[in-house]
C-alpha positions as CSV (number, residue, x, y, z in Angstrom):
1,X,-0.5,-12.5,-24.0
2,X,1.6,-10.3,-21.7
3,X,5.1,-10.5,-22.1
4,X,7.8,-8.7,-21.1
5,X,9.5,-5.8,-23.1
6,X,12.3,-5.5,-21.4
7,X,14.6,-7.9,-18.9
8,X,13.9,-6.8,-14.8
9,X,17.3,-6.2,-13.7
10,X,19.0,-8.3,-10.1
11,X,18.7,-4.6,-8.5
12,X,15.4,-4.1,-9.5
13,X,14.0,-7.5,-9.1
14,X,16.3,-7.8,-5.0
15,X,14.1,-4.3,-4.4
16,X,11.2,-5.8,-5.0
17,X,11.8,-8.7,-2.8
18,X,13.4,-6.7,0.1
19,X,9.9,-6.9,2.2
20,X,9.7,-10.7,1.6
21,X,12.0,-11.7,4.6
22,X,10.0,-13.6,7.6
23,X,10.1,-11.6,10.9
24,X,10.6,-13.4,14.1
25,X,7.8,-12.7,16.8
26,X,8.1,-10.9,19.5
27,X,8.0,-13.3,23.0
28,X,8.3,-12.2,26.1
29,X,8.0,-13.6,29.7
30,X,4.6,-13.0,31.5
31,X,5.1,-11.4,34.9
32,X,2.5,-13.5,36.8
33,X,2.7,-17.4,35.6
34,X,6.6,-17.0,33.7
35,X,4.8,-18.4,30.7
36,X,6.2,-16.7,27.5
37,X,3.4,-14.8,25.4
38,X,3.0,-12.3,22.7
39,X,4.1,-9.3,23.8
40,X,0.5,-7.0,23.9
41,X,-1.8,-10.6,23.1
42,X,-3.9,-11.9,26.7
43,X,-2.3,-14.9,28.4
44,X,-3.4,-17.8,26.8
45,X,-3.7,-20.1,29.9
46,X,-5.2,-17.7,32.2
47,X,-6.9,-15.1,29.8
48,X,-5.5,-12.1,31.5
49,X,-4.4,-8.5,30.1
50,X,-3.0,-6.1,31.1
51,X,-3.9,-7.1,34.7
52,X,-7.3,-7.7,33.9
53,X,-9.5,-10.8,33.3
54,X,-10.7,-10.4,29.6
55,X,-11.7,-14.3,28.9
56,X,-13.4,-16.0,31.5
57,X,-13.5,-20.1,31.5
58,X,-16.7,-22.3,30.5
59,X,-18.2,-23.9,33.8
C-alpha cells in the first residue's frame, strides 16, 4: 500500500491547487439581435458567425 513518507507541506499542497479556481466565461453582447453570447461561439438563436450563416434551421 502506498503511503506517504513524508507530510506535503500548506505551500506545497496551495501550489498544487493554484489552477483549481473556476474561471468565469467570457459574455459579450451580439451586435445584431443584443443577445449575449460566447465571445468567438455562433449565435445560438440565429446560428450566425462571424457575419455568416453557419447552421441553417430544419424546415
Amino acid at each position: 500500500m502506498a503511503v506517504p513518507k513524508k507530510k506535503v507541506s500548506k505551500s506545497r499542497r496551495n501550489n498544487r491547487r493554484a489552477h483549481d479556481a473556476l474561471v468565469a466565461t467570457n459574455v459579450v453582447e451580439d451586435q445584431h439581435t443584443g443577445e449575449i453570447k460566447r465571445r468567438h461561439h455562433m449565435d445560438l438563436k440565429t446560428g450566425m458567425y462571424k457575419g455568416r450563416q453557419v447552421v441553417t434551421e430544419k424546415a
